[in-house]
ZAMARNU-796945 format. One line per field, with one value per residue (C-alpha): residue number from 1; chain; x, y, z. Coordinates in Angstrom, 3 decimals. Layout:
BEGIN
i <- c(NUM,...)
ch <- c(A,...)
xx <- c(X,...)
yy <- c(Y,...)
zz <- c(Z,...)
# end
This chain:
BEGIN
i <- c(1,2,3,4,5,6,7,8,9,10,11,12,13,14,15,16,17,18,19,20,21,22,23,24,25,26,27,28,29,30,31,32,33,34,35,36,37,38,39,40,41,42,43,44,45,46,47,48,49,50,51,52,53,54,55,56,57,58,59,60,61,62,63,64,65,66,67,68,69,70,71,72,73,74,75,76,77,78,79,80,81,82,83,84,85,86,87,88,89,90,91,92,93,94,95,96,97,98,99,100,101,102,103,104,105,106,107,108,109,110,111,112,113,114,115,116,117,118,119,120,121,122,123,124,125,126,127,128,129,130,131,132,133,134,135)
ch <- c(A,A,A,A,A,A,A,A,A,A,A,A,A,A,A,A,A,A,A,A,A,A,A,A,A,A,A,A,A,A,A,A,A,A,A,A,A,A,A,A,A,A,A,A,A,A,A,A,A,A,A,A,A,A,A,A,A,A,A,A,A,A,A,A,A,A,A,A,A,A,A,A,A,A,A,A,A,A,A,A,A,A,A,A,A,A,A,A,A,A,A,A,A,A,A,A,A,A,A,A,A,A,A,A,A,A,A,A,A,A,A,A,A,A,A,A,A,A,A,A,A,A,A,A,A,A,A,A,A,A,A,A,A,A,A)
xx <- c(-60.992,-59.641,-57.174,-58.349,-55.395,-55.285,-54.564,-53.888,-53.184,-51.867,-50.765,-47.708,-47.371,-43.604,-43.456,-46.217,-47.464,-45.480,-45.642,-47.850,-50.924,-53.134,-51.273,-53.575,-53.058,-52.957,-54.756,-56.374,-59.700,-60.707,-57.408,-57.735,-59.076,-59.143,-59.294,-58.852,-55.923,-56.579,-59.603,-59.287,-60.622,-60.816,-59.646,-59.445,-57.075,-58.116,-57.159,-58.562,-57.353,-58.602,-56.550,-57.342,-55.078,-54.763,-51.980,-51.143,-48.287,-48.041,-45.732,-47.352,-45.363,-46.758,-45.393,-45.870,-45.566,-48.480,-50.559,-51.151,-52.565,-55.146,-56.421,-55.938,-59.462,-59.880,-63.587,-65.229,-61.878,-61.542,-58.272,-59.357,-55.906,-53.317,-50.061,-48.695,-51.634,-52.136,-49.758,-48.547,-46.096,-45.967,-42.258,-39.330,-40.082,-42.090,-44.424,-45.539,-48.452,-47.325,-49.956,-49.730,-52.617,-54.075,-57.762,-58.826,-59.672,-61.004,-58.769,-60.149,-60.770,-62.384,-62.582,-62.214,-61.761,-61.037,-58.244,-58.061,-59.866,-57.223,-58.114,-55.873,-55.738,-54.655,-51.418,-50.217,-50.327,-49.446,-49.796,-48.680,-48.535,-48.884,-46.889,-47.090,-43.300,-44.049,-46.462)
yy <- c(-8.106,-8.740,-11.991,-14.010,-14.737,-17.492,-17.044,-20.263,-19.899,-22.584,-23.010,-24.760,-24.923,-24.600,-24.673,-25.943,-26.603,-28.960,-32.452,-34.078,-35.419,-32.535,-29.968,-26.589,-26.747,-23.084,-22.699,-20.509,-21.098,-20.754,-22.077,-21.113,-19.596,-17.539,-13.913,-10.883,-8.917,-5.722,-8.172,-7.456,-10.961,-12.060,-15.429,-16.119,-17.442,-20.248,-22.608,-26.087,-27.957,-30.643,-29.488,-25.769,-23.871,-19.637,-17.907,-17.578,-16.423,-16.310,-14.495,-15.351,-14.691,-14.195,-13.024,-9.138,-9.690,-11.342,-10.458,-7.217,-6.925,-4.220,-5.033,-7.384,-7.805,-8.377,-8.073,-11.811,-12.812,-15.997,-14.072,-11.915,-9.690,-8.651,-8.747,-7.478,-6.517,-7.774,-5.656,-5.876,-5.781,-5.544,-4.309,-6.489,-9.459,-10.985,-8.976,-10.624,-10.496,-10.680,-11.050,-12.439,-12.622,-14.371,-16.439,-16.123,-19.040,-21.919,-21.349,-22.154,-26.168,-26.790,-26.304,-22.996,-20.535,-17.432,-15.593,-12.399,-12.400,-10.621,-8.690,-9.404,-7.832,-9.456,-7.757,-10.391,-13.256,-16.457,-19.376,-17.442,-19.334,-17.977,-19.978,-19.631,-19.299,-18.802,-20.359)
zz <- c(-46.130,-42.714,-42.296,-39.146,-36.795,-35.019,-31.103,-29.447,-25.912,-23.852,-20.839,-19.756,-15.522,-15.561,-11.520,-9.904,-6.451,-4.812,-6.135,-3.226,-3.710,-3.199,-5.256,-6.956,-10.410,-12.191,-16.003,-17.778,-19.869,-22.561,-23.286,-26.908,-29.345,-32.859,-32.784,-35.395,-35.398,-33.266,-31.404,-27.755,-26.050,-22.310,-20.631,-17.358,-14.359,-12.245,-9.635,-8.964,-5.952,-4.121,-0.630,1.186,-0.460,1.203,-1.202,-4.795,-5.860,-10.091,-12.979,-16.728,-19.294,-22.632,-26.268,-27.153,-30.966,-30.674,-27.611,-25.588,-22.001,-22.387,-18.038,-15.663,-13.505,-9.757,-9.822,-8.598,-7.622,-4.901,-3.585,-0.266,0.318,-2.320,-1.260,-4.508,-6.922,-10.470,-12.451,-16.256,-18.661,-22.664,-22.818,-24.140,-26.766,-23.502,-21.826,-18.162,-15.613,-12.125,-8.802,-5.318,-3.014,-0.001,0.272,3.846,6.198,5.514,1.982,-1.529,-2.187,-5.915,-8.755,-11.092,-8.506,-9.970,-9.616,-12.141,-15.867,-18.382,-21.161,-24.386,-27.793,-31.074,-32.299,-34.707,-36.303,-34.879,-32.293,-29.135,-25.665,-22.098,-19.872,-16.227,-15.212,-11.564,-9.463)
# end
Protein backbone atom coordinates (compact mmCIF):
# COMPACT_ATOMS: atom_id res chain seq x y z
CA UNK A 1 0.00 0.00 0.00
CA UNK A 2 1.15 3.43 -0.88
CA UNK A 3 2.66 5.70 2.18
CA UNK A 4 1.01 9.25 2.00
CA UNK A 5 3.67 12.02 2.11
CA UNK A 6 3.05 14.91 3.52
CA UNK A 7 3.89 18.17 1.34
CA UNK A 8 3.69 21.26 3.34
CA UNK A 9 4.49 24.22 1.42
CA UNK A 10 5.05 27.48 2.92
CA UNK A 11 6.02 30.43 2.01
CA UNK A 12 8.50 32.62 3.63
CA UNK A 13 8.81 36.40 1.71
CA UNK A 14 12.52 36.70 2.34
CA UNK A 15 12.67 40.24 0.39
CA UNK A 16 9.68 41.89 -0.01
CA UNK A 17 8.32 45.03 -1.50
CA UNK A 18 9.61 47.86 0.10
CA UNK A 19 8.52 48.40 3.63
CA UNK A 20 5.97 51.41 3.00
CA UNK A 21 2.65 51.25 3.64
CA UNK A 22 1.29 50.00 0.47
CA UNK A 23 3.76 47.21 -0.19
CA UNK A 24 2.43 43.80 -2.68
CA UNK A 25 2.87 40.96 -0.68
CA UNK A 26 3.94 37.65 -2.81
CA UNK A 27 2.28 33.94 -1.62
CA UNK A 28 1.30 31.12 -2.92
CA UNK A 29 -2.08 29.17 -2.16
CA UNK A 30 -2.97 26.55 -1.32
CA UNK A 31 -0.15 27.00 0.92
CA UNK A 32 -0.23 23.36 1.87
CA UNK A 33 -1.13 20.34 1.52
CA UNK A 34 -0.66 16.30 1.57
CA UNK A 35 0.16 14.57 -1.51
CA UNK A 36 1.38 10.90 -2.61
CA UNK A 37 4.73 10.32 -3.56
CA UNK A 38 4.96 10.52 -7.44
CA UNK A 39 1.41 12.93 -7.05
CA UNK A 40 1.92 15.77 -9.42
CA UNK A 41 -0.29 18.77 -7.68
CA UNK A 42 -0.75 22.51 -8.70
CA UNK A 43 -0.51 25.76 -6.47
CA UNK A 44 -0.48 28.95 -7.50
CA UNK A 45 1.46 32.49 -7.36
CA UNK A 46 -0.28 35.55 -6.34
CA UNK A 47 0.03 39.08 -5.47
CA UNK A 48 -2.25 41.17 -3.25
CA UNK A 49 -1.57 44.84 -2.93
CA UNK A 50 -3.48 47.57 -1.92
CA UNK A 51 -1.17 50.28 -4.16
CA UNK A 52 -0.93 49.94 -8.35
CA UNK A 53 1.75 47.88 -8.57
CA UNK A 54 3.19 47.29 -12.85
CA UNK A 55 6.32 44.74 -12.43
CA UNK A 56 7.20 41.58 -10.69
CA UNK A 57 10.25 40.47 -10.45
CA UNK A 58 10.50 36.80 -8.35
CA UNK A 59 13.19 33.72 -7.86
CA UNK A 60 11.38 30.69 -5.63
CA UNK A 61 13.46 28.41 -4.42
CA UNK A 62 12.22 25.11 -3.48
CA UNK A 63 13.83 21.57 -2.30
CA UNK A 64 14.41 18.85 -5.19
CA UNK A 65 14.53 15.87 -2.74
CA UNK A 66 11.28 16.55 -2.19
CA UNK A 67 9.53 18.49 -4.96
CA UNK A 68 9.84 18.58 -8.81
CA UNK A 69 8.58 21.35 -11.19
CA UNK A 70 6.81 19.36 -13.85
CA UNK A 71 5.39 23.35 -15.67
CA UNK A 72 5.24 26.61 -14.80
CA UNK A 73 1.74 28.22 -16.36
CA UNK A 74 1.21 31.68 -17.87
CA UNK A 75 -2.28 30.99 -18.96
CA UNK A 76 -4.86 33.66 -16.85
CA UNK A 77 -1.89 35.42 -15.73
CA UNK A 78 -2.40 39.37 -14.38
CA UNK A 79 1.27 39.99 -15.88
CA UNK A 80 0.82 41.66 -19.60
CA UNK A 81 4.75 41.53 -20.94
CA UNK A 82 7.50 39.08 -19.87
CA UNK A 83 10.62 40.47 -19.56
CA UNK A 84 12.26 37.22 -18.66
CA UNK A 85 9.67 34.29 -18.92
CA UNK A 86 8.83 31.77 -16.21
CA UNK A 87 11.68 29.34 -16.41
CA UNK A 88 12.76 26.32 -14.03
CA UNK A 89 15.13 24.52 -12.32
CA UNK A 90 15.30 20.96 -10.46
CA UNK A 91 19.20 20.71 -10.55
CA UNK A 92 21.43 21.01 -7.38
CA UNK A 93 19.90 20.10 -3.77
CA UNK A 94 17.58 23.40 -4.61
CA UNK A 95 15.87 23.56 -7.67
CA UNK A 96 14.38 27.38 -8.42
CA UNK A 97 11.62 29.14 -10.49
CA UNK A 98 12.68 32.39 -11.83
CA UNK A 99 10.06 35.09 -13.82
CA UNK A 100 9.93 38.81 -14.37
CA UNK A 101 7.11 40.51 -16.05
CA UNK A 102 5.26 43.78 -16.46
CA UNK A 103 1.15 44.54 -15.74
CA UNK A 104 0.23 47.33 -18.06
CA UNK A 105 -1.35 50.68 -17.02
CA UNK A 106 -3.40 51.32 -14.59
CA UNK A 107 -1.12 48.28 -12.76
CA UNK A 108 -2.68 45.46 -10.64
CA UNK A 109 -4.36 46.77 -7.12
CA UNK A 110 -6.10 43.65 -5.10
CA UNK A 111 -6.18 40.93 -4.11
CA UNK A 112 -4.95 37.35 -5.60
CA UNK A 113 -3.85 38.44 -8.84
CA UNK A 114 -2.33 35.76 -10.51
CA UNK A 115 0.86 35.53 -11.57
CA UNK A 116 1.87 31.82 -12.90
CA UNK A 117 0.11 28.37 -11.44
CA UNK A 118 3.12 25.67 -11.04
CA UNK A 119 2.76 22.21 -11.45
CA UNK A 120 4.71 20.07 -8.70
CA UNK A 121 5.24 16.38 -8.26
CA UNK A 122 5.83 14.48 -5.00
CA UNK A 123 9.40 13.01 -5.04
CA UNK A 124 9.84 12.38 -1.35
CA UNK A 125 8.96 12.38 1.81
CA UNK A 126 8.96 15.29 3.96
CA UNK A 127 7.86 18.90 5.00
CA UNK A 128 9.47 20.83 2.06
CA UNK A 129 9.12 24.76 1.91
CA UNK A 130 9.17 27.13 -1.10
CA UNK A 131 10.57 30.29 -0.09
CA UNK A 132 10.49 33.24 -2.27
CA UNK A 133 14.24 34.45 -2.17
CA UNK A 134 13.67 37.26 -4.60
CA UNK A 135 10.94 39.52 -4.93
Amino acid sequence: MAKLYTIALIIFLASAAPATAGAAEIYISPPLGSHYKGENFEVNLLVNSDVAINAVSVVLNFPTQNLKVLDVSKKNSDLNFWVEEPSFSNTGTLGNIRLEGVILNPGFTGTGGRIVSVTFQAVGEGRPSINVSQS
